[in-house]
Phi, psi and omega in degrees: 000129187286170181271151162329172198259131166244044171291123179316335187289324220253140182288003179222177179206151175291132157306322205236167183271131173270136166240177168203118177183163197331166137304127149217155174315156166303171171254185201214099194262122157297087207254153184279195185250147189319140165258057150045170200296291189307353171090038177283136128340112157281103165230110181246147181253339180241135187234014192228121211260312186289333177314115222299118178257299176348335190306320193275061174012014155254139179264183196084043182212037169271309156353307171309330193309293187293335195224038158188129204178135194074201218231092188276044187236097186265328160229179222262110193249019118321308167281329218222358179297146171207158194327304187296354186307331200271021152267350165281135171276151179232145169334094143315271163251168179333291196278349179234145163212169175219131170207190172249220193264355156286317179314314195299328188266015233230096187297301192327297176324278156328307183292285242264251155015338205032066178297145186232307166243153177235138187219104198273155154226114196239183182260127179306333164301314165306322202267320168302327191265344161101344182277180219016079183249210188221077180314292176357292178309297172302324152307291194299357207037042146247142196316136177223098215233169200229148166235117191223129175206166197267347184186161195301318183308323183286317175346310229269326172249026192247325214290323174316319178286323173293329179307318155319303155359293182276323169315294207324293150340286191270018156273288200277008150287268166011267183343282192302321179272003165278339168311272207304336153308314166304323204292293248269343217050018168299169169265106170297356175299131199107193159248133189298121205264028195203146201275116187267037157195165211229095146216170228235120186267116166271119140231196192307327212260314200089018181222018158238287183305270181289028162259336163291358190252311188301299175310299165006270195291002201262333171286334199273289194277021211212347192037053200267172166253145189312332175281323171282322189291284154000255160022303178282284151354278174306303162016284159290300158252120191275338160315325180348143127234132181232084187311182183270019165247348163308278218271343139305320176309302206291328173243043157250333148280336155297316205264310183287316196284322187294335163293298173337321174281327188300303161298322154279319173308309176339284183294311169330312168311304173265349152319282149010275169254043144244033165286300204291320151333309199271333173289337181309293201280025160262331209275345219172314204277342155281151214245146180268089154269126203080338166100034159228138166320149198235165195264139169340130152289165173305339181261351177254014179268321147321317188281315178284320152351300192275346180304301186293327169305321185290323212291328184278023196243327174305270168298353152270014162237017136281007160262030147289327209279358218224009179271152178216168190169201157184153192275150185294345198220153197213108170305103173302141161282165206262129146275000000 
């Protein structure tokens, strides 16, 4: 491919500097993360208590509301990480860990932790073969579920269904332990002070595949960005690895949960008005004559017209705000 032209005659220049070699995405450099007065991470996921967690269209999450919130990283396992940790699982979010498939076999571990579910994400050739499960688990009667995919790629569309998965799970926990609080007559106000289900996300090394499900769901339900959630992650486990095809899957699914969300709010928003729309014409807007409802005027037929114009004038010039970029050519300046 020839290189751009720098002849000075010509009225434009590349913006940007060229190379040649295949097209690929850019890479997507992690930096660690700030540390707080105590050499802590600051990574807080929830810092509002009121925050939609519904914003993210899974269901099953109000449970999150009680049992995470600040900044729940109490030491600093970057610095003080050492090799053997990484046959161990760590603590993630209250309620979640990630490790690899000894943990998962690791009785002791399970008991001591009160793991309630296990969630293996295996290679499907592994799943035919019966391999990476949890005997363990299954002795103890804890719940044991599975993710089978066929490559690193198939990730991207497993993730929704592992997320449920997992709501789903720490919902009928929750649930059950607001029974038994209640049936006790204690009070539930507040946050609950220990999470009332546990589970431990798994594959074999516990440093790709499932540290690629764990940052997921801390993006999906949390409305976090592909750099804090990593973060969040490495943080804990410092083993992680997250290649650049990792971590492109990972911001390709960022770009799918932020349209999603976009669509809910969306659909909330005219749920919204056509309530207020639909309370308008019970309150009033039909005018009583004769002692029957009379059909809209012309002017409140007008009125709503331009309400719904303005609104969709609106919302179509947000999808513009947040694009960025920049054009391959550039106007040379006139000397």
């Amino acid at each position: 491919m020839p290189a751009p032209s720098t002849d000075v005659n010509k009225p434009h220049s590349p913006a940007q500097s060229w190379s040649f070699r295949v097209p690929s995405p850019p890479r997507i450099i992690v930096p660690p993360p700030a540390l707080n007065s105590n050499g802590i991470p600051d990574l807080h996921v929830v810092q509002d208590s009121s925050f939609d967690f519904e914003s993210s269209g899974f269901a099953n999450a109000d449970f999150l509301r009680t049992v995470t919130y600040g900044n729940f990283i109490g030491s600093n396992n970057m610095l003080d990480w050492v090799y053997e940790q990484r046959r161990n699982a760590q603590q993630i979010l209250p309620f979640l860990y990630l490790g690899p498939m000894s943990a998962a076999r690791d009785r002791d571990f399970l008991l001591r932790e009160g793991i309630t579910m296990v969630l293996a994400v295996r290679n499907t050739m592994s799943a035919q073969a019966k391999l990476l499960g949890s005997r363990a688990a299954q002795d103890l009667g804890i719940a044991t579920r599975m993710v089978d995919v066929a490559g690193n790629q198939e990730l991207i569309a497993a993730f929704p269904r592992a997320i449920e998965v997992i709501n789903a799970h720490l919902t009928a926990m929750y649930q059950h332990e607001q029974l038994r609080i209640t049936q006790g007559g204690s009070s539930t106000q507040g946050h609950l002070p220990t999470a009332p289900g546990k589970v431990l996300v798994f594959c074999e090394s516990g440093n790709e595949r499932s540290a690629t499900l764990v940052t997921a769901y801390i993006m999906a339900m949390y409305s976090t960005d592909l750099i804090k959630a990593i973060q969040i992650v490495q943080a804990q486990r410092f083993a992680v690895a997250f290649d650049d095809s990792l971590r492109n899957l990972l911001s390709t699914y960022e770009i799918i949960l932020r349209a999603k969300r976009d669509v809910v709010q969306a659909d909330s928003h005219f749920a919204g008005l056509r309530d207020r729309l639909g309370g308008r014409e019970q309150n009033g807007c039909g005018n009583e004559r004769f002692g029957k409802s009379s059909k809209r005027t012309l002017d409140d037929a007008y009125e709503e017209e331009m309400d719904m114009d303005e609104e969709d004038q609106n919302l179509d010039y947000g999808r513009f705000e947040r694009r960025g970029g920049s054009a391959p050519f550039q106007d040379r300046p006139v000397v």
